[in-house]
LUMROPA-279169 format. One record per residue (C-alpha): x, z, y; residue number from 1. Coordinates in steps of 0.5 Angstrom, whole numbers, padded with zeros to 4 digits. Example, Ala and Ser with C-alpha at 12.3 -4.5 7.8 and 13.67 -1.06 7.14 Angstrom:
site px->0025&pz->0016&py->-0009&martor->1
site px->0027&pz->0014&py->-0002&martor->2
//
This chain:
site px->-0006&pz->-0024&py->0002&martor->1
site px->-0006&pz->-0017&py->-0001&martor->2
site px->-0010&pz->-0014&py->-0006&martor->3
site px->-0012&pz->-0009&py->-0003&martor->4
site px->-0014&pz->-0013&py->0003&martor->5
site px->-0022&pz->-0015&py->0003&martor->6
site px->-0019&pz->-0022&py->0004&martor->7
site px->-0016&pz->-0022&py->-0002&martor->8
site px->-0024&pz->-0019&py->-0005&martor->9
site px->-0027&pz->-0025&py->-0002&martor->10
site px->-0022&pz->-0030&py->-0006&martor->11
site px->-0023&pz->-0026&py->-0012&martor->12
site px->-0030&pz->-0027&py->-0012&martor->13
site px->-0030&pz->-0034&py->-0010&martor->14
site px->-0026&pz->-0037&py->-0015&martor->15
site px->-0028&pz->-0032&py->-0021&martor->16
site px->-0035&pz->-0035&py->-0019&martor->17
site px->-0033&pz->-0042&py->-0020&martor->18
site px->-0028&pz->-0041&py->-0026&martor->19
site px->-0034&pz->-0040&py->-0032&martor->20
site px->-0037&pz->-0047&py->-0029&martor->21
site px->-0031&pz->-0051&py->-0032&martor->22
site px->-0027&pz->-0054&py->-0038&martor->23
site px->-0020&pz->-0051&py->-0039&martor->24
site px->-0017&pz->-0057&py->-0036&martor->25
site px->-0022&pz->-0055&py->-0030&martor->26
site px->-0020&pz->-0048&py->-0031&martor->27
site px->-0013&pz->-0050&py->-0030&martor->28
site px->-0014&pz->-0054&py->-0024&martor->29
site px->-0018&pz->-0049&py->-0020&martor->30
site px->-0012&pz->-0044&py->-0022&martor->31
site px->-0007&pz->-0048&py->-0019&martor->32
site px->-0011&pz->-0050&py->-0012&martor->33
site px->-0013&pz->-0042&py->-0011&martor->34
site px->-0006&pz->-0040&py->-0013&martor->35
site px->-0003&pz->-0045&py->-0008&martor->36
site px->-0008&pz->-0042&py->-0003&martor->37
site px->-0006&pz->-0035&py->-0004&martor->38
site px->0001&pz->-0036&py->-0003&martor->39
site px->0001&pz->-0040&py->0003&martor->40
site px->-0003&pz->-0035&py->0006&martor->41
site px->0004&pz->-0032&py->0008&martor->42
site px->0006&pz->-0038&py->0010&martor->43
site px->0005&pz->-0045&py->0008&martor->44
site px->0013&pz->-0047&py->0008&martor->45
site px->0013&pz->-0043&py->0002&martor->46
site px->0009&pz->-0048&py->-0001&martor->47
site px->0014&pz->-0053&py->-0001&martor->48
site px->0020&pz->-0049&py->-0004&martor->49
site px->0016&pz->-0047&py->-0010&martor->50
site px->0013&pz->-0054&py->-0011&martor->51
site px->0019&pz->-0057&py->-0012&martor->52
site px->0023&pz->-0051&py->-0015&martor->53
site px->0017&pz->-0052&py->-0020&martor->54
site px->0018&pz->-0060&py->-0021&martor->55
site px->0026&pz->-0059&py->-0022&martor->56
site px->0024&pz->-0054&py->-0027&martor->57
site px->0020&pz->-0058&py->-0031&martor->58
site px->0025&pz->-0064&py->-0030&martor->59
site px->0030&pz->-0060&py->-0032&martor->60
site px->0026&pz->-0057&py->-0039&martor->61
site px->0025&pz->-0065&py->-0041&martor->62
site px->0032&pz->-0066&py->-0041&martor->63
site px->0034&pz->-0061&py->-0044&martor->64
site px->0029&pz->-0062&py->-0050&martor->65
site px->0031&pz->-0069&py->-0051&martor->66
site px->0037&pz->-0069&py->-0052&martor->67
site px->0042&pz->-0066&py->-0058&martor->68
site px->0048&pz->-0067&py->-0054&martor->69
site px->0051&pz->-0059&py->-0052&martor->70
site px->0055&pz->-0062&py->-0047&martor->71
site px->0049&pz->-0065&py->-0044&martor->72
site px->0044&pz->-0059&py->-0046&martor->73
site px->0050&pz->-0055&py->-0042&martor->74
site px->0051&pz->-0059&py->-0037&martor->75
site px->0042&pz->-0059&py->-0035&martor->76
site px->0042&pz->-0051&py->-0037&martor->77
site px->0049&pz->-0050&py->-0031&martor->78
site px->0044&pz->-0054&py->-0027&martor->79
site px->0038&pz->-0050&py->-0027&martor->80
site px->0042&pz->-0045&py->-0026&martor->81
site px->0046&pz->-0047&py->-0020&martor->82
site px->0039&pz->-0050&py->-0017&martor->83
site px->0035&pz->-0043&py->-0018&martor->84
site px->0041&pz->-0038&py->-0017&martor->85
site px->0043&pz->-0041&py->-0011&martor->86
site px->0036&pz->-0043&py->-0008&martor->87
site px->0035&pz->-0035&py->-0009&martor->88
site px->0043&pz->-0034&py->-0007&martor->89
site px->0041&pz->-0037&py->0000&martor->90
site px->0034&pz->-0034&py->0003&martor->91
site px->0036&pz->-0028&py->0000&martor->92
site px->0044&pz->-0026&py->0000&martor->93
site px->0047&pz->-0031&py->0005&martor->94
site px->0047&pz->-0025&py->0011&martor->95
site px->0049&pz->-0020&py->0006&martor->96
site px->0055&pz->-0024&py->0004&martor->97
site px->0057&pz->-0027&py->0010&martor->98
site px->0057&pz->-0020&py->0015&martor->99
site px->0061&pz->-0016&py->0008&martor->100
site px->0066&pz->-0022&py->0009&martor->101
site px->0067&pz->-0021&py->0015&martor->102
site px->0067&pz->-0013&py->0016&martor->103
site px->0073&pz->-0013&py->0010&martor->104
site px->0076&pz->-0018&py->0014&martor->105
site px->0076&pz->-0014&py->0020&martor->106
site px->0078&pz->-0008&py->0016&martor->107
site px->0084&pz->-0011&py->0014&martor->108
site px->0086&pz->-0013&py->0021&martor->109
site px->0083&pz->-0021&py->0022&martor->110
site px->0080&pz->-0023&py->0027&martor->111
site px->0074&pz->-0026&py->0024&martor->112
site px->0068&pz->-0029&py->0026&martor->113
site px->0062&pz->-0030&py->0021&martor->114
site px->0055&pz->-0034&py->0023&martor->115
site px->0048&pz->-0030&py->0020&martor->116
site px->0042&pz->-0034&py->0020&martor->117
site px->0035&pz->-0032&py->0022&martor->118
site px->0032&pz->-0034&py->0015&martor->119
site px->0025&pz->-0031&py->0013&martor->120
site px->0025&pz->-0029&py->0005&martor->121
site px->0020&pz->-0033&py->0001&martor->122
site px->0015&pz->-0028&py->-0001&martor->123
site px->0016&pz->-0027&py->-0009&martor->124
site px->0022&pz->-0031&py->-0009&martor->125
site px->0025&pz->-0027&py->-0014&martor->126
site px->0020&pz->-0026&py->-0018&martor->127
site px->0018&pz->-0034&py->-0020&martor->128
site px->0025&pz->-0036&py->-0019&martor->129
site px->0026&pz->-0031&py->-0026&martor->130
site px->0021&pz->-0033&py->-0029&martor->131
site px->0024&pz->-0040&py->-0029&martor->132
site px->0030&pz->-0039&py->-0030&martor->133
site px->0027&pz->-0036&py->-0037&martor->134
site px->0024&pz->-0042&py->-0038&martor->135
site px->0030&pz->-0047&py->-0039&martor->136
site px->0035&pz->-0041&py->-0042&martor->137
site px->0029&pz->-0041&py->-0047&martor->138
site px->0029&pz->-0048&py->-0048&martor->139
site px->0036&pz->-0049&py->-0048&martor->140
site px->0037&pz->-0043&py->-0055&martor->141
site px->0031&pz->-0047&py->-0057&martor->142
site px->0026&pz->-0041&py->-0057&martor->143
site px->0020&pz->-0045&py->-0054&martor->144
site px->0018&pz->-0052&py->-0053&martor->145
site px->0020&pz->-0056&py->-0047&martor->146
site px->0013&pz->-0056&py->-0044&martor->147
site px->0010&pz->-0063&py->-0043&martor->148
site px->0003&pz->-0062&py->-0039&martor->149
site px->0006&pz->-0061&py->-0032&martor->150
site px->-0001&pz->-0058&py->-0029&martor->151
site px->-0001&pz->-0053&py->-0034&martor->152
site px->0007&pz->-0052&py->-0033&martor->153
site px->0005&pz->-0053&py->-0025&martor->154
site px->-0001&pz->-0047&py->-0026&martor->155
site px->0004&pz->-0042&py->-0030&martor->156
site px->0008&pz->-0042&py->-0025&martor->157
site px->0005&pz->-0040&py->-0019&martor->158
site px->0000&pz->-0036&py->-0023&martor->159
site px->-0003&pz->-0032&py->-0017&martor->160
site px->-0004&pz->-0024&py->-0021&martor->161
site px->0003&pz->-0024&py->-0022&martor->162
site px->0007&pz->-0030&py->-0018&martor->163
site px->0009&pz->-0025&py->-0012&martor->164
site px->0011&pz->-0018&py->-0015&martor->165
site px->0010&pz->-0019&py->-0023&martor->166
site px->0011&pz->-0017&py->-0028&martor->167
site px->0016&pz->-0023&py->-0029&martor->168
site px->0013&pz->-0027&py->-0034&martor->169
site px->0016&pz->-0032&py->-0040&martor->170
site px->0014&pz->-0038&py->-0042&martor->171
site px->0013&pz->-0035&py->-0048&martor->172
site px->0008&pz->-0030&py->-0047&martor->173
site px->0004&pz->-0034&py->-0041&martor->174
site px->0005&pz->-0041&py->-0042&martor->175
site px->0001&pz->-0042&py->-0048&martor->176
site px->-0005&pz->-0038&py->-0045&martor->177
site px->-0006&pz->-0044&py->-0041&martor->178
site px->-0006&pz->-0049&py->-0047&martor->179
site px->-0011&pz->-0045&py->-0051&martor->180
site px->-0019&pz->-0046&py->-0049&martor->181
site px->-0021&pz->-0039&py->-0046&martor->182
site px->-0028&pz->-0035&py->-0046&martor->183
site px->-0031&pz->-0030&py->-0042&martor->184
site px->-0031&pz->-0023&py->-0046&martor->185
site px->-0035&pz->-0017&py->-0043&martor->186
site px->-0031&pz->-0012&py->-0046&martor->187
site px->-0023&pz->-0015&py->-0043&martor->188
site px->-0027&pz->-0016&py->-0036&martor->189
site px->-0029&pz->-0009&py->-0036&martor->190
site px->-0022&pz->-0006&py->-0038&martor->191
site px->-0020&pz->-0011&py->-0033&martor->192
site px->-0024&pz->-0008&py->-0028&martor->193
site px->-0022&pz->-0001&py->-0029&martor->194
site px->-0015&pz->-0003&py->-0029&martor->195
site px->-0016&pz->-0006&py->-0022&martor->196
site px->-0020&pz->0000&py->-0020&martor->197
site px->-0014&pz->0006&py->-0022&martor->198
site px->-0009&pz->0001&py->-0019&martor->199
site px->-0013&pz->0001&py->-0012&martor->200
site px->-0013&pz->0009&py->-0013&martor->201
site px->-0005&pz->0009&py->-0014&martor->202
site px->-0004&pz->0003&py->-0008&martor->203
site px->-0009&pz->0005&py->-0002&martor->204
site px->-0010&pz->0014&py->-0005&martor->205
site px->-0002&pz->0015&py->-0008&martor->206
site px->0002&pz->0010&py->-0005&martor->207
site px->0000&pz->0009&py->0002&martor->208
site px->-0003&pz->0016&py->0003&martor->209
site px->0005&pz->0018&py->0003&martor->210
site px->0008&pz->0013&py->0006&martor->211
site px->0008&pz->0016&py->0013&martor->212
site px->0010&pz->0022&py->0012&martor->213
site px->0016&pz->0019&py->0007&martor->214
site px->0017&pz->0013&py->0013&martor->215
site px->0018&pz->0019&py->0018&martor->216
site px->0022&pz->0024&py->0015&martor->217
site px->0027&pz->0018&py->0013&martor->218
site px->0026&pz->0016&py->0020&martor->219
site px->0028&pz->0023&py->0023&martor->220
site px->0034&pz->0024&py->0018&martor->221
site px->0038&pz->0026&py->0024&martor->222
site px->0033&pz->0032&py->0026&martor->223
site px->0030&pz->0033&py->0020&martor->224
site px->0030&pz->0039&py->0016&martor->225
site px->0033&pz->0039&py->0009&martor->226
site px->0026&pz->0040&py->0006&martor->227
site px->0023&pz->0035&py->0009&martor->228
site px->0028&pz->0031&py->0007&martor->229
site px->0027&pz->0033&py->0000&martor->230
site px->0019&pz->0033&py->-0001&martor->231
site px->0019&pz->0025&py->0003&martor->232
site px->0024&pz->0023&py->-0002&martor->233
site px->0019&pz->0026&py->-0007&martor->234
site px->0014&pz->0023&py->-0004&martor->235
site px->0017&pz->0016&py->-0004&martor->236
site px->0019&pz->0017&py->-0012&martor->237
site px->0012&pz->0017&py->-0012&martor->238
site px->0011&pz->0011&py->-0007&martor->239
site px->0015&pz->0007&py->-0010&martor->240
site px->0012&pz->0007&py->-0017&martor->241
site px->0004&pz->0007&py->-0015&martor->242
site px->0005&pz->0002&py->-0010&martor->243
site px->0009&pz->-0002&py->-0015&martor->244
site px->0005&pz->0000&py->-0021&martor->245
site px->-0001&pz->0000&py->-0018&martor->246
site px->0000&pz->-0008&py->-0016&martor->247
site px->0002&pz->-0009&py->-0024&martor->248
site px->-0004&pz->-0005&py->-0026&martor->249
site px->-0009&pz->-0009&py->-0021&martor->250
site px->-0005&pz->-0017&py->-0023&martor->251
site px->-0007&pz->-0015&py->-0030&martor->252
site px->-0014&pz->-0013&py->-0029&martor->253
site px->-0014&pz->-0019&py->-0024&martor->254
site px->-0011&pz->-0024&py->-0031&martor->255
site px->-0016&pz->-0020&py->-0036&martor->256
site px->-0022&pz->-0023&py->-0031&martor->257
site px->-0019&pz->-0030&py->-0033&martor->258
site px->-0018&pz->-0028&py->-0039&martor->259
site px->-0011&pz->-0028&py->-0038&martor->260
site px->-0006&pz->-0022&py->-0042&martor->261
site px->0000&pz->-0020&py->-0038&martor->262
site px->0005&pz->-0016&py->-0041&martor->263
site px->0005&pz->-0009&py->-0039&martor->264
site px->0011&pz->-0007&py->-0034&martor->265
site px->0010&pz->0000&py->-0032&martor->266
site px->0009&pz->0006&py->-0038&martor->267
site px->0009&pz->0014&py->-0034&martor->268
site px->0016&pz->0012&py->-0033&martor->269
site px->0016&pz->0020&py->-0030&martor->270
site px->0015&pz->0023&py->-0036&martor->271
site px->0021&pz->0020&py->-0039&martor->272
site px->0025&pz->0025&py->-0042&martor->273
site px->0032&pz->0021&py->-0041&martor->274
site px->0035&pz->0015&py->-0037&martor->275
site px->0035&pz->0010&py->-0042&martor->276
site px->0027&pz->0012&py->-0043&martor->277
site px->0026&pz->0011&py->-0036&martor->278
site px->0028&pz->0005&py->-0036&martor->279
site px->0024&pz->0003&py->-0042&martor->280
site px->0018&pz->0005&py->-0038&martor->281
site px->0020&pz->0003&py->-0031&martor->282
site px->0019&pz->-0005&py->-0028&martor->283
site px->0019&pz->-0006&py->-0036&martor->284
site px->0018&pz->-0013&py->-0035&martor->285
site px->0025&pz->-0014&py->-0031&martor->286
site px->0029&pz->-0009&py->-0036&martor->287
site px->0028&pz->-0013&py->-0041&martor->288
site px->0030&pz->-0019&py->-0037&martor->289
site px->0036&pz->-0017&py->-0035&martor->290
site px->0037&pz->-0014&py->-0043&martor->291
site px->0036&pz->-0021&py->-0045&martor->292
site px->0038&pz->-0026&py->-0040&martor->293
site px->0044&pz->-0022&py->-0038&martor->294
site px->0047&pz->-0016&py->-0042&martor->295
site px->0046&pz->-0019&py->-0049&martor->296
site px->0050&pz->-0027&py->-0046&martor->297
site px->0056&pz->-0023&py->-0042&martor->298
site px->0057&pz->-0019&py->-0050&martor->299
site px->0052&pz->-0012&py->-0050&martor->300
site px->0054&pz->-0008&py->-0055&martor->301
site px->0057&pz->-0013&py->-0059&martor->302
site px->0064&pz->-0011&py->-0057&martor->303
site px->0068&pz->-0005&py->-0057&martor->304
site px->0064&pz->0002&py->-0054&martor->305
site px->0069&pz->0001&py->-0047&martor->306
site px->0066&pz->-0007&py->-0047&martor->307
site px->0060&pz->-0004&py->-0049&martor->308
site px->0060&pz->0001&py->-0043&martor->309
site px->0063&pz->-0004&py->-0037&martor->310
site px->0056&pz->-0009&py->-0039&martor->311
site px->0052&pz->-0004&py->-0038&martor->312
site px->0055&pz->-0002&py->-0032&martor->313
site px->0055&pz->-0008&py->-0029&martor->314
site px->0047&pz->-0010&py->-0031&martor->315
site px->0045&pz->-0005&py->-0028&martor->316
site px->0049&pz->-0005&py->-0022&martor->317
site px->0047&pz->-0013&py->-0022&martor->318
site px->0040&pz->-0012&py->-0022&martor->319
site px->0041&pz->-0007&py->-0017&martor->320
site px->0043&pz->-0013&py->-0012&martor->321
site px->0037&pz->-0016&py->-0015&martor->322
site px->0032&pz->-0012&py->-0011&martor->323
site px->0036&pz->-0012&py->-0004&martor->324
site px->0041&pz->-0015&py->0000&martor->325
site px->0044&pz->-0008&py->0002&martor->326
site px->0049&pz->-0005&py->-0001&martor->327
site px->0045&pz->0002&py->-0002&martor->328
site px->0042&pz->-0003&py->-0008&martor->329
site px->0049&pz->-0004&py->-0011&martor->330
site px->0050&pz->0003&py->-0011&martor->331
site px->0044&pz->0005&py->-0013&martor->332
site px->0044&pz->0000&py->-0019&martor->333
site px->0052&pz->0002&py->-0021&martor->334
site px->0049&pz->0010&py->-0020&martor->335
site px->0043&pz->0008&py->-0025&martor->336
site px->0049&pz->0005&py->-0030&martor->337
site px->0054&pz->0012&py->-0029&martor->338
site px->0047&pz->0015&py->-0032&martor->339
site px->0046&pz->0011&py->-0038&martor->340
site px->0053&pz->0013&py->-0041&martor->341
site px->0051&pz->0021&py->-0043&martor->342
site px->0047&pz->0018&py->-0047&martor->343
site px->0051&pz->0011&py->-0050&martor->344
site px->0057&pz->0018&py->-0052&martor->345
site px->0050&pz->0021&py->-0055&martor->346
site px->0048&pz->0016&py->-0059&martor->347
site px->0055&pz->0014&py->-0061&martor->348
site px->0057&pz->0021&py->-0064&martor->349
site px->0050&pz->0022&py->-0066&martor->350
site px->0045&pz->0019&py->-0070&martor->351
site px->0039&pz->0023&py->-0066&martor->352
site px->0034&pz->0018&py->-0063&martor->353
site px->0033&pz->0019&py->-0056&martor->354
site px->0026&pz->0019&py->-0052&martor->355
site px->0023&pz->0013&py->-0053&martor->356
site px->0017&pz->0010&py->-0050&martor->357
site px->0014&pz->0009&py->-0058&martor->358
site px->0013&pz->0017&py->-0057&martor->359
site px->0011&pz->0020&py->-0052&martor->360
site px->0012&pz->0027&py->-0050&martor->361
site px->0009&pz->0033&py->-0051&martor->362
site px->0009&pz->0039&py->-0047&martor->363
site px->0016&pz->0041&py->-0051&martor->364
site px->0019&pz->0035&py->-0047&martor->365
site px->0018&pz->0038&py->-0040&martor->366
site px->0025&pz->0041&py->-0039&martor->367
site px->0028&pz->0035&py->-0041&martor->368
site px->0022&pz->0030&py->-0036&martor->369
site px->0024&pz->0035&py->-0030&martor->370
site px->0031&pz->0035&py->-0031&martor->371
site px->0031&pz->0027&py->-0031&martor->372
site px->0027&pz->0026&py->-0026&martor->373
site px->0031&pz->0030&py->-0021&martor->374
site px->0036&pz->0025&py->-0023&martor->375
site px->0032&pz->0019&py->-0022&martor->376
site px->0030&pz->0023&py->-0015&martor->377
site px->0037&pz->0023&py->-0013&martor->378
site px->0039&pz->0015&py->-0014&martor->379
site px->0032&pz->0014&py->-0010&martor->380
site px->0036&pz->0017&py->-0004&martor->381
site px->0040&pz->0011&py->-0004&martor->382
site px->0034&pz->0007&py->-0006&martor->383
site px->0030&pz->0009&py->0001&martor->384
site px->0037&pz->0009&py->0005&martor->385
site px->0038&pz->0004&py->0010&martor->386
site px->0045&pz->0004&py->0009&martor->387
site px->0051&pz->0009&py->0006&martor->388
site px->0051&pz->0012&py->0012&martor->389
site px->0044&pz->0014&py->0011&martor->390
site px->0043&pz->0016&py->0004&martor->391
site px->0050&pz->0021&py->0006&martor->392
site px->0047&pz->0025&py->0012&martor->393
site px->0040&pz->0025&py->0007&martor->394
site px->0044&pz->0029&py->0002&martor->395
site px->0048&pz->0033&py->0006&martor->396
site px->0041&pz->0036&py->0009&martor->397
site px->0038&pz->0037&py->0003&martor->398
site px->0044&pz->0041&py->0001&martor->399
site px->0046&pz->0044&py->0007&martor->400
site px->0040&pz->0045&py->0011&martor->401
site px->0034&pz->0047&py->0006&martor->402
site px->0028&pz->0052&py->0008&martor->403
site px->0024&pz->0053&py->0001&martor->404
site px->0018&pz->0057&py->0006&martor->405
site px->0017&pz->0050&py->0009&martor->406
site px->0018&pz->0046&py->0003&martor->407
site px->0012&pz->0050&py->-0001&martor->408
site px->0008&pz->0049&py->0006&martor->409
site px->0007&pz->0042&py->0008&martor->410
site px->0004&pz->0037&py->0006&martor->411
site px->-0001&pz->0041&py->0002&martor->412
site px->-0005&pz->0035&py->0001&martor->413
site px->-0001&pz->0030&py->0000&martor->414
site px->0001&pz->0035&py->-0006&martor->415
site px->-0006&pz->0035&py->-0008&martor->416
site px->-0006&pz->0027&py->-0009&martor->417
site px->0001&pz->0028&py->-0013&martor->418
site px->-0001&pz->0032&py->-0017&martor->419
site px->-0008&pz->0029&py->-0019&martor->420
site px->-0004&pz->0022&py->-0021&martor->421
site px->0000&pz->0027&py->-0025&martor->422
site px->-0005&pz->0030&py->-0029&martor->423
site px->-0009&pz->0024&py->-0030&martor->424
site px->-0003&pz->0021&py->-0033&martor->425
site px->0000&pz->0026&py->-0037&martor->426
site px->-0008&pz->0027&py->-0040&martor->427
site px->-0009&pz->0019&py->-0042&martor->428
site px->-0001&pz->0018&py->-0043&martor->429
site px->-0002&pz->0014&py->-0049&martor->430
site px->-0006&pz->0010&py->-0046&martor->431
site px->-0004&pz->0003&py->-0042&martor->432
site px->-0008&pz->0007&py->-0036&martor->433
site px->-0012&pz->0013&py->-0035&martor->434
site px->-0019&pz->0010&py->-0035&martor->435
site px->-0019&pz->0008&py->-0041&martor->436
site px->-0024&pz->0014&py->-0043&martor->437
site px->-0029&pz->0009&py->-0048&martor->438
site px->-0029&pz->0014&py->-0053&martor->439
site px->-0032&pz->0020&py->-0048&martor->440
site px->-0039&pz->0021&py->-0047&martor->441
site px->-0042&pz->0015&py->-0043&martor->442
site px->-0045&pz->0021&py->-0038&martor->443
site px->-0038&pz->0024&py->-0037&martor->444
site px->-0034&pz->0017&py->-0036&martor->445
site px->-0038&pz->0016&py->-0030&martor->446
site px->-0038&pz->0021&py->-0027&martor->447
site px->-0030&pz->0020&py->-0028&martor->448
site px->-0031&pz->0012&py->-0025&martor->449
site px->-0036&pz->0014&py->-0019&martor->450
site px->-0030&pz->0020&py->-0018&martor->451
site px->-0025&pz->0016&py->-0017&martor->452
site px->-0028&pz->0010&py->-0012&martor->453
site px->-0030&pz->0015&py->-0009&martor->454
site px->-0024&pz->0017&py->-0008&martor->455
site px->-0021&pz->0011&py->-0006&martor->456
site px->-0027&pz->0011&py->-0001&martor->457
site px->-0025&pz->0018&py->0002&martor->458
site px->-0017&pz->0018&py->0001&martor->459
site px->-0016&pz->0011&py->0002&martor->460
site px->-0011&pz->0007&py->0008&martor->461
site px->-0014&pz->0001&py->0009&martor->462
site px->-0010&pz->-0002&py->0014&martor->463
site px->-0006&pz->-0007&py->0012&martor->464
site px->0000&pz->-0004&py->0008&martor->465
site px->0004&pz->-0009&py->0005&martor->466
site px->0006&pz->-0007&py->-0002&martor->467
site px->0014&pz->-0006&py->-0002&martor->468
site px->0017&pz->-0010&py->-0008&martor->469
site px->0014&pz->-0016&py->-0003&martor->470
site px->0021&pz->-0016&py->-0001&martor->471
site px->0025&pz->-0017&py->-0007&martor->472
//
């Protein structure tokens, strides 16, 4: 079930129907049954994994919080750890692995014989698993309670908005949503609602609009000309962001409606004037994750500037092998590290503060917003690649066989659908989402809402197309 689906419409309806009728307790139950429901619509099988991944964590949470001893907090955290990591290392990188083992043992002249498994990838797997790793470090720092009511732990942690695709969300922003009594507000539900609207824009307008002609290019890299190439990795930069941040946008809407707050996860990413902004606007949600649960345990910049520099390279390049078991994503991650060095020397000879997302960029900023975004395009090259191979024939193309005439004629367009994300973006840049125009004229916001479904209506796909963070 996919939210741009009239299945998922129809769901939606329904439990939002029967969702006012009920207490808060009743409230819970209902979210707990219809989340259950929309993630066994992929496969039922999944339901078990996450069930009981769920009670463990919340077993595990009790433990932890019921004693003072280190060496028994230590020893719940490690499992918690071991259970969630390796239930994540297994249906996701057990493959990946075992053939890399293989083909070095191989290259190094040993004859060696691996075993792949035909394991299919839970969706959202990697998304809830985080969400209760975070759960359990933060019991164990004693940054929140170890929570006791197993409905309301059951119900956050299958959250149907964001359980499949985020944005990943703590216990400490979420869980105690659930706890409080909650009341219908016209006004969230509306803000809800237009947020849910642009985020169907940017899925079935923007992403899927440029999915065919990104997953042709990429298809044909062998014969493809280099400018074809390069529109196609524009048009996936562009794919990759409205496919996911319209799936945020939509889950928060879809929260608001149940009179849920979800943290915001995407923030006009390619407007950032610097790698670091990027990635203070990009997948926020995952970013600070990582931040919190990896880059600061391992010693963030607590060291000396070369320690400094080795943990910011490794994050990244771990949280690269978070979206794929593909070693295009390792790269792609360790390229995103490399990046970030220019301006750790910055800030280090430096006291200038670099682009952040608490200001936001002005027309003085576009040389910086392109030049960053051509550096950014280049990684989505590895990114979209299906292996090294690949993402090396792309970039030779692209230098080497470019026609300029044939990159400004194609694709006139889907240029177009670009270009008006752009526009209603960059004008509504200080906003969470453009459709926030409470303040115009009610004539005039309208005529904006009626363009925009009309937009959705005319220039939308709406055969099934899957969102492309559902595989991480």
């Amino acid at each position: 079930m996919v939210f741009s689906s009239l299945t998922f419409l129809v769901f939606l309806i329904i439990v939002f129907s029967l969702y006012w009728l009920f207490d808060r307790r009743g409230q819970n139950i209902l979210l707990l049954v219809a989340s259950y429901i929309f993630y066994g619509w992929w496969d039922w099988r999944f339901l078990g994994i996450i069930f009981i991944s769920s009670l463990l964590d919340y077993w595990i949470g009790l433990r932890i919080a019921g004693t003072d001893s280190p060496v028994h907090r230590k020893f719940y955290l490690g499992l918690t750890l071991a259970a969630n990591l390796g239930l994540l290392g297994f249906f996701k990188y057990f493959n990946f692995f075992a053939e890399s083992f293989g083909v070095l043992l191989n290259s190094l002249g040993m004859q060696a014989s691996y075993t792949t498994l035909n394991i299919v990838l839970p969706v959202g797997i990697s998304f809830y698993t985080f969400k209760t790793l975070s759960y359990n470090i933060d019991v164990y720092r004693r940054d929140c309670p170890a929570h006791r009511n197993l409905l309301e732990f059951l119900t956050f942690i299958a959250f149907f908005p964001e359980l499949v695709a985020g944005p990943i969300m703590r216990a400490t922003n979420l869980l105690n949503q659930f706890v409080v009594p909650r009341f219908f507000d016209v006004e969230k539900a509306k803000d809800g609602v237009r947020q849910m609207i642009w985020g169907l824009f940017q899925k079935v307008v923007v992403a899927d609009g440029l999915a065919a002609y990104v997953n042709e290019a990429y298809r044909r890299n062998g014969d493809a000309g280099g400018a074809t190439l390069l529109l196609g990795t524009i048009f996936f930069a562009f794919q990759i962001y409205c496919d996911f941040a319209g799936y945020s946008n939509i889950a928060s809407g879809v929260a608001r409606l149940f009179g849920f707050q979800l943290v915001r996860n995407f923030a006009y990413p390619y407007f950032s004037r610097n790698i670091a902004e990027f990635w203070q606007r990009w997948h926020i949600s995952l970013s600070t994750w990582f931040r919190d649960y990896f880059y600061i345990p391992i010693g963030g910049n607590r060291g000396s500037f070369a320690r400094t520099i080795f943990n910011i390279v490794l994050t990244f390049t771990v949280s690269g092998l978070w979206h794929g078991a593909n070693w295009t994503f390792v790269l792609w991650g360790l390229a995103n590290g490399l990046l970030f060095l220019p301006i750790l020397l910055k800030r280090r000879f430096s006291k200038e503060e670099s682009g952040s997302i608490k200001s936001p960029p002005g027309y003085r900023d576009l040389p910086a917003i392109i030049v960053n975004f051509g550096l950014i395009l280049a990684t989505w090259v590895l990114f979209r690649s299906e292996n090294l191979g690949h993402a090396r024939q792309i970039f030779s193309s692209i230098l080497n066989d470019f026609d300029w005439r044939f990159f400004l004629q194609d694709a006139a367009r889907l240029k177009f659908l670009v270009a008006v994300l752009l526009l209603a973006e960059w004008l509504q840049r200080d906003k969470v989402h453009p459709l926030e125009i409470e303040n115009l004229p009610v004539p005039v916001r309208w005529g904006i809402y009626n363009a925009t479904a009309f937009g959705i209506v005319l220039f939308g796909t709406f055969q099934y197309t899957p969102f492309i963070y559902f595989q991480f």
